[in-house]
C-alpha positions in Angstrom: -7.7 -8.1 22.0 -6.9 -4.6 20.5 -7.6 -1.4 22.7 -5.7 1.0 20.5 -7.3 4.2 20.1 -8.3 4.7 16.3 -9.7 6.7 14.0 -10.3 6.2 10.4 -10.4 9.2 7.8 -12.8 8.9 5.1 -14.0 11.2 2.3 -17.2 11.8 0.0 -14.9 11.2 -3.1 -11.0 11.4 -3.8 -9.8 14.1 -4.3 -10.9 15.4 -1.2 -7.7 16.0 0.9 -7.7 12.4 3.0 -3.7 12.2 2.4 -3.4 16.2 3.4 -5.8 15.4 6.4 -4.4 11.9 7.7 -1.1 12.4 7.3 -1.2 15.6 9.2 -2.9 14.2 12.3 -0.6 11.4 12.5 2.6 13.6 12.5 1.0 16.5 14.5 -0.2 13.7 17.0 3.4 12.0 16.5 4.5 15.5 17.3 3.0 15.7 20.7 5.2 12.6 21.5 2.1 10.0 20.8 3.4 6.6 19.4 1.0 6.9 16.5 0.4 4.0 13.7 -0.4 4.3 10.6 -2.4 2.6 8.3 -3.6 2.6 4.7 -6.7 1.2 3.1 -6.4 -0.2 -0.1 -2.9 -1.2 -2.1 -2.0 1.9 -2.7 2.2 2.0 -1.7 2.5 5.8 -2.3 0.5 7.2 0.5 2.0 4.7 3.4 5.8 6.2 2.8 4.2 9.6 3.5 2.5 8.1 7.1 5.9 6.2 7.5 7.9 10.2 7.5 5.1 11.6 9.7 5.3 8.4 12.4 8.6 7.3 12.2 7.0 3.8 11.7 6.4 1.4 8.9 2.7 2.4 7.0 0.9 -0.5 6.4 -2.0 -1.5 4.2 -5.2 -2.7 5.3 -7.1 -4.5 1.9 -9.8 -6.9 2.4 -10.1 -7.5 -0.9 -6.0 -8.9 -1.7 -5.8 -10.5 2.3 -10.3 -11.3 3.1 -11.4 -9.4 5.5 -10.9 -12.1 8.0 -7.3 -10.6 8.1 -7.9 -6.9 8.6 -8.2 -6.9 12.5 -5.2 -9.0 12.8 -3.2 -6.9 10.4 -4.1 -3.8 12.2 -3.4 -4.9 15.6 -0.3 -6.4 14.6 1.0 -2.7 13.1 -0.5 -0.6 16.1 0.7 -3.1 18.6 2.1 -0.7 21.6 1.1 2.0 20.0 -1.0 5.1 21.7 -3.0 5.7 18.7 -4.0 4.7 14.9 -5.0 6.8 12.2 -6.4 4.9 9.3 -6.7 6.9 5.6 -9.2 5.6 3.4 -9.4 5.0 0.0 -11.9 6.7 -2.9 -15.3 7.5 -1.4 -16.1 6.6 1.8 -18.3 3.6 0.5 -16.4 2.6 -2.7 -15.0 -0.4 -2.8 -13.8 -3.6 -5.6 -16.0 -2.9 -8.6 -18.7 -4.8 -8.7 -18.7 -6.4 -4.9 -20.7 -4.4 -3.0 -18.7 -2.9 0.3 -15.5 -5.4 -0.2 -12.4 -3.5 1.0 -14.6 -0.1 0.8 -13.3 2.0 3.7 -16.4 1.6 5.2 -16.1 -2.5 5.7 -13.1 -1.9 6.8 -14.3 0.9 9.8 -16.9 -1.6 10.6 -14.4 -4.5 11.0 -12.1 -2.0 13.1 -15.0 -1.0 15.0 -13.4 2.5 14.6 -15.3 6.1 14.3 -14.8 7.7 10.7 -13.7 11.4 10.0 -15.2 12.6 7.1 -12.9 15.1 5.0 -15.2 17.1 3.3 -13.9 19.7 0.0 -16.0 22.6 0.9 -15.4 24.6 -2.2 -18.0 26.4 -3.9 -21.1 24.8 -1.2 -22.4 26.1 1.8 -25.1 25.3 3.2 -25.3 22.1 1.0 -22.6 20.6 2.7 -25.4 19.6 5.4 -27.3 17.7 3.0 -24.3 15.7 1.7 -22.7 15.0 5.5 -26.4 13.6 6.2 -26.5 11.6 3.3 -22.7 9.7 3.8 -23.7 9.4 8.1 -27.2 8.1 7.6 -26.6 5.7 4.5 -24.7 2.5 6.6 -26.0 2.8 10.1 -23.7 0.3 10.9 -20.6 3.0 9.9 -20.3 5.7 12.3 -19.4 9.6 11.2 -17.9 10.8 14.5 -17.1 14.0 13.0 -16.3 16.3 10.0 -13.3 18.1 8.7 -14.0 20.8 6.2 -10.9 21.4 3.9 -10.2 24.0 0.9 -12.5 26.6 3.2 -11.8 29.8 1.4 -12.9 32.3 4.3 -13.7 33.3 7.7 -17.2 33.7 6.4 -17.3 31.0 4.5 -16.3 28.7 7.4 -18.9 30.3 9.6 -21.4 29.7 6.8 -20.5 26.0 6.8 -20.6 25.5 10.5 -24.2 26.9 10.3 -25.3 24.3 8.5 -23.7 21.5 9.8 -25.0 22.8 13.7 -28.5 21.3 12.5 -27.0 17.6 10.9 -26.0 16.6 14.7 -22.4 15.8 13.3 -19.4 17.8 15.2 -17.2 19.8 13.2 -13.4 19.0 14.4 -11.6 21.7 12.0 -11.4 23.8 8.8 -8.4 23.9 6.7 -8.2 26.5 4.4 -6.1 25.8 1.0 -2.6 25.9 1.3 0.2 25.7 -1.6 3.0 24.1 1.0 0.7 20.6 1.9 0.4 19.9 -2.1 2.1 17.4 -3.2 3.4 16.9 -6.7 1.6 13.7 -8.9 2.8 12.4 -12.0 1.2 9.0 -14.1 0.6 6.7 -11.1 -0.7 9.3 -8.6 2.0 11.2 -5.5 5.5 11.3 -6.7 7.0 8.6 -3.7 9.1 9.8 -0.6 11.9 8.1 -1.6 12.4 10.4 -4.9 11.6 14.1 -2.8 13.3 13.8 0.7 13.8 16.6 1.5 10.6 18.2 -0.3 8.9 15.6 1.2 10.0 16.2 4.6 8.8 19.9 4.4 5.4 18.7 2.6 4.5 16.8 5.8 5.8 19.4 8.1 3.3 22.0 6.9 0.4 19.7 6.7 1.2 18.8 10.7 1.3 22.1 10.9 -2.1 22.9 9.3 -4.1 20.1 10.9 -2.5 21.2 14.4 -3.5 24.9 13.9 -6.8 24.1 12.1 -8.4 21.1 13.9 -9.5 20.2 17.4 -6.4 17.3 18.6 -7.9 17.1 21.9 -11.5 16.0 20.2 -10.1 14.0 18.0 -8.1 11.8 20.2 -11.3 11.9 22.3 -13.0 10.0 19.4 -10.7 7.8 19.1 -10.6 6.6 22.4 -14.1 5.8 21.7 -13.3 3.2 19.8 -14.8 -0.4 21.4 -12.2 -3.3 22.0 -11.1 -4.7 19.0 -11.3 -9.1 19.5 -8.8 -11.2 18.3 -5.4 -11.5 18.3 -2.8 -10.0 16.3 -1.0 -11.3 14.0 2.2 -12.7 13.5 4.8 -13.6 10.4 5.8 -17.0 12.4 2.5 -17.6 13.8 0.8 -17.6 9.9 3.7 -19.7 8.5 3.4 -22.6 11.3 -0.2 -22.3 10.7 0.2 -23.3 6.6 3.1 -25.9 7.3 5.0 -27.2 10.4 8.0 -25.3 11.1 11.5 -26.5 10.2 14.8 -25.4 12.1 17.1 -24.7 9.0 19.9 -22.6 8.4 19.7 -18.7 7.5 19.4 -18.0 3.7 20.3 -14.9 1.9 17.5 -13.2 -0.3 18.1 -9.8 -1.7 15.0 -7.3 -1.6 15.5 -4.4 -4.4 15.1 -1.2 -3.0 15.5 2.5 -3.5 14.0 5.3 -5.2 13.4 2.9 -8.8 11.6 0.3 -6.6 9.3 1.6 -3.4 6.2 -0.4 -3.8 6.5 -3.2 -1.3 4.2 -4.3 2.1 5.9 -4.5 5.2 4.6 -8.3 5.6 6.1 -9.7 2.9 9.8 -9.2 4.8 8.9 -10.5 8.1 7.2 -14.1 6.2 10.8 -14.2 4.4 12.4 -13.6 7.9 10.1 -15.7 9.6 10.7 -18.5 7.3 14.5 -18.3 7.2 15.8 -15.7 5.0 18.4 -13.2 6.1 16.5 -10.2 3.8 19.1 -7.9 2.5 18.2 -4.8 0.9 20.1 -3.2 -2.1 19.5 -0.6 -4.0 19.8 -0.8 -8.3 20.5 2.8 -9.0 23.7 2.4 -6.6 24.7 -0.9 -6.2 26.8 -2.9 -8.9 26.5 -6.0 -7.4 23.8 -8.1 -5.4 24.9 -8.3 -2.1 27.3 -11.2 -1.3 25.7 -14.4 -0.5 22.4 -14.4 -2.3 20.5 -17.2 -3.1 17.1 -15.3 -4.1 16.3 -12.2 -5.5 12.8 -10.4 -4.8 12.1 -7.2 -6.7 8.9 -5.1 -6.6 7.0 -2.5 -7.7 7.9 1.3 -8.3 9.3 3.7 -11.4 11.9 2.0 -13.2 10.2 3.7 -16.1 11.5 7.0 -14.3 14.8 5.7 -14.0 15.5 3.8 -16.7 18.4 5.6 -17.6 20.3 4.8 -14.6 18.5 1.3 -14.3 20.3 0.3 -17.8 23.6 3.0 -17.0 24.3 -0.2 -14.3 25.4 -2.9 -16.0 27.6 -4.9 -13.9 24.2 -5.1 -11.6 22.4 -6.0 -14.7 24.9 -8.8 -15.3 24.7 -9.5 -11.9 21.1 -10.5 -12.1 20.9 -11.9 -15.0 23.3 -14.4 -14.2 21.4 -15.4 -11.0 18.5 -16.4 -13.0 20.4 -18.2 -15.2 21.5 -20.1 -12.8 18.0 -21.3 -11.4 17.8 -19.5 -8.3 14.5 -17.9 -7.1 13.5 -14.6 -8.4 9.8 -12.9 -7.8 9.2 -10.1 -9.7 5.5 -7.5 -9.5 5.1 -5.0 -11.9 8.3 -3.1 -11.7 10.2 -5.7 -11.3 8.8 -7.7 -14.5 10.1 -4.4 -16.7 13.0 -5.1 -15.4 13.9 -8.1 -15.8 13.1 -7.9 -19.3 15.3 -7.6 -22.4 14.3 -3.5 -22.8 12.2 -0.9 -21.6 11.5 2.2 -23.6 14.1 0.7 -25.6 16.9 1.0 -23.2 18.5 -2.1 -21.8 17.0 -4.0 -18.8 18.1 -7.1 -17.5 17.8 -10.0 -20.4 16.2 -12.3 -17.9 13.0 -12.3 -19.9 12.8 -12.3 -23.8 10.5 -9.6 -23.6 10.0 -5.6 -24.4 8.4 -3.4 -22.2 7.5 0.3 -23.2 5.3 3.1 -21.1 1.8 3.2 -22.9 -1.4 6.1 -22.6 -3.5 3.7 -21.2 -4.1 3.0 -17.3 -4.2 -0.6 -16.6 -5.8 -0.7 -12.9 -7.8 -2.9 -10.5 -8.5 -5.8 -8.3 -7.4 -9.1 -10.1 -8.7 -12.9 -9.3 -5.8 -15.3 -9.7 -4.8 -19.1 -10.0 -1.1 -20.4 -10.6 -0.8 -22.1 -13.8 1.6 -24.5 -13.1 4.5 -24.7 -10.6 6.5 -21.9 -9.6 9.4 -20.6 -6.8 6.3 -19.3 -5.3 3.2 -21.1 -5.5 1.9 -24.6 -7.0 -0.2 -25.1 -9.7 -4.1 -24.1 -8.6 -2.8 -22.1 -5.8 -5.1 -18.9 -5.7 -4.5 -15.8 -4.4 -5.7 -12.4 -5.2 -4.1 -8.9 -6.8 -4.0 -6.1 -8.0 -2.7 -4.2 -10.8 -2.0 -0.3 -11.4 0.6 0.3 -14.2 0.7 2.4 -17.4 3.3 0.3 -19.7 2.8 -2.5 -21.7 5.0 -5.9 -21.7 5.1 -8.0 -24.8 4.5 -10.7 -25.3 2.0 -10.2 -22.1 3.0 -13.9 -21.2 5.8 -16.5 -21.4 5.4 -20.2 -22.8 4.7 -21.1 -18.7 2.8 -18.2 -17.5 3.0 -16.9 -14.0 -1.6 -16.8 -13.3 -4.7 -17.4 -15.4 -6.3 -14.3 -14.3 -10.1 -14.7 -14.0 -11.3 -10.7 -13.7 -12.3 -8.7 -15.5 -11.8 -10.9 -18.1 -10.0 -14.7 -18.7 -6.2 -15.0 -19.1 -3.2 -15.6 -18.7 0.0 -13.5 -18.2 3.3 -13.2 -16.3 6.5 -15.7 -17.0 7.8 -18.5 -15.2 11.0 -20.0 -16.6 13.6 -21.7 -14.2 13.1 -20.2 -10.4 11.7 -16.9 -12.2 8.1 -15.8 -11.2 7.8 -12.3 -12.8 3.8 -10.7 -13.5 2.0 -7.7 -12.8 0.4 -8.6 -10.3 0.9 -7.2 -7.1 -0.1 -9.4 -4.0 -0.1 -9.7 -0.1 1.7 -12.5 0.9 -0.1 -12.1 3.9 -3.1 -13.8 2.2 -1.3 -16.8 1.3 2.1 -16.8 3.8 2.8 -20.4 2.5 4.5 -18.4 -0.8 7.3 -17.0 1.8 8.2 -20.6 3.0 7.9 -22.2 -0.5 10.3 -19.0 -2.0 12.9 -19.4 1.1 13.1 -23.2 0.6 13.7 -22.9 -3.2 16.4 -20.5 -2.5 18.2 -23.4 0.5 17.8 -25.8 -2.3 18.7 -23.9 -6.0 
């Protein structure tokens, strides 16, 4: 049972200033020494490094479409656990969700499944009294979802705010605070949305110093925690990286095993979760960073590397060859390597024609078009990570092209939006697009340590 105080902060649309908004509340909460959690809807990776600099904790994702919805309480209490409040940013519009499955892993199911109030961020430019209309329409449309309050952002004026308030005295709904427009709380975007913490440190530090600053001088804190405390008990327990693994197989005492974890500013995209299975099932998870390090650290028997820009460092990804070497040489030896997205550029023979790891006898090169959405799944055959029919679900947000799109043993037969197959398996490789939550399927942690105690 989860008592954590918790709000959730929705929008009409994206591009509304949820990031600006939710990020500022957790680090001017976080500043007035609250233990504050954060948490993410959706599988977006950009926005959680932000929460992580405004908490000082690990941002986690909350997606009932890659883990069923079964999982989001759990996930949620297990990230908030201890904490004295949770601040959950939505994704889209409040009510959007996987195309073409009604309210799956919409911010809305998941405020219902939280049992947590929403804050509606609303962009108040060029409306006034019409932002009454459209506050009724998103509090009245899921009785079941409920608007605690509004925050009105991009507010030009003292008049214009007063204008807005007016209207919204009549809708019932409490206004918690107006942010006016402010240069300092942007944050630059590029081809696959924010520019990551990792690559802006220091910028980034300032960016969610000034929107703390913002939300504390432009919204109520003491209302808002108010709501959140409103919040009813939340049933069920949280869970647990051991607890999920003895639940798929019986637990083994083995040794410690090494796996490597690519990190740094080339590769940021990874869940929290998919660490603590590895360390629950018996890996001693090393991080390393490719820009820097010319070797994989001593020891290691498996090699996971996920998402991120390698198209934004390729220069420096191909510059390190002895780490290049390094990796390749692993593979070729049979141990276990997984590999999402990012990871599957790299390992190929070239990207944007400059030299990648050789693992893969494939090209990879940055294209126009925006691959991006919710993915069905089945393994294809056996892998380091999964047996043949094993299903799981994913998701995929990339704008470069691999080819050929699949090896002669391909990593999934992907079912949506359309039938086929792509990703490599070859050896203990598993290397695809696909992002996933091992959460989902925690058996894929044990099956990936054991391979690497036995390659």
């Amino acid at each position: 049972m989860s008592s954590v105080p918790r709000l959730v902060v929705a929008a009409p649309s994206s591009g509304s200033g949820k990031t600006t908004v939710a990020t500022g509340l957790m680090a001017a909460f976080a500043a007035r020494g609250l233990a504050v959690s954060p948490h993410k809807v959706g599988p977006d990776y950009i926005d959680p490094g932000y929460h992580a600099l405004a908490t000082g904790r690990v941002g986690r994702n909350l997606d009932a479409y890659l883990c069923g919805p079964e999982l989001v309480g759990p996930l949620f209490a297990h990230g908030a656990r201890g904490c004295d409040l949770a601040v959950v940013e939505g994704v889209m519009g409040l009510y959007d969700g996987a195309a073409g499955e009604g309210e799956l892993a919409s911010t809305a199911q998941v405020a219902k499944l939280l049992r947590a109030p929403v804050v509606l961020v609303v962009d108040a430019s060029s409306q006034s009294r019409s932002v009454a209309a459209l506050v009724h329409g998103f509090a009245s449309w899921d009785p079941q979802v409920r608007v605690g309050g509004v925050i009105l952002n991009k507010v030009a004026s003292d008049r214009h705010e007063e204008l807005l308030r007016e209207a919204l005295e009549a809708s019932g709904v409490p206004v918690f605070g107006a942010l006016r427009r402010v240069a300092q709380v942007e944050t630059p975007s590029r081809h696959l949305g924010l520019v990551p913490v990792a690559e802006r440190r220091g910028d980034a530090v300032a960016a969610v110093a000034a929107m703390a600053a913002q939300v504390a001088d432009g919204c109520d804190l003491e209302a808002l925690l108010e709501l959140a405390r409103s919040a009813g008990a939340l049933p069920g327990a949280a869970w647990d990286a051991a607890e999920a693994l003895a639940s798929s197989q019986p637990d083994t005492v083995r040794s410690k095993v090494r796996v490597a974890v690519a990190g740094g500013a080339a590769f940021t995209f990874s869940y929290a979760e998919h660490t603590e299975l590895l360390a629950a099932a018996g890996a001693d998870v090393v991080p390393f960073d490719p820009l820097r390090d010319e070797r994989l650290p001593d020891g290691t028997r498996g090699l996971v590397v996920g998402g991120g820009f390698p198209e934004v460092y390729g220069g420096e990804l191909s510059a390190n060859e002895p780490l290049r070497k390094d990796i390749a040489a692993l593979a070729e030896r049979g141990a276990p390597v997984a590999a999402e997205c990012a990871g599957l550029l790299y390992l190929c023979r070239e990207l944007d024609g400059l030299p990648m790891c050789g693992v893969l006898d494939a090209r990879a090169r940055m294209s126009e078009r925006l691959t991006l959405g919710y993915r069905d799944a089945v393994a294809v055959g056996d892998s380091a990570l999964a047996v043949a029919g094993t299903r799981m679900r994913g998701h995929e947000f990339h704008r470069t092209v691999v080819e050929p799109g699949a090896g002669a043993a391909p990593a999934w037969g992907v079912r949506t939006p359309r039938p086929r197959v792509e990703g490599f398996v070859q050896q203990g490789v598993h290397a695809s697009y696909l992002h996933t939550h091992w959460a989902s399927t925690p058996g894929v942690a044990r099956r990936f340590v054991e391979r690497c105690r036995t390659s």
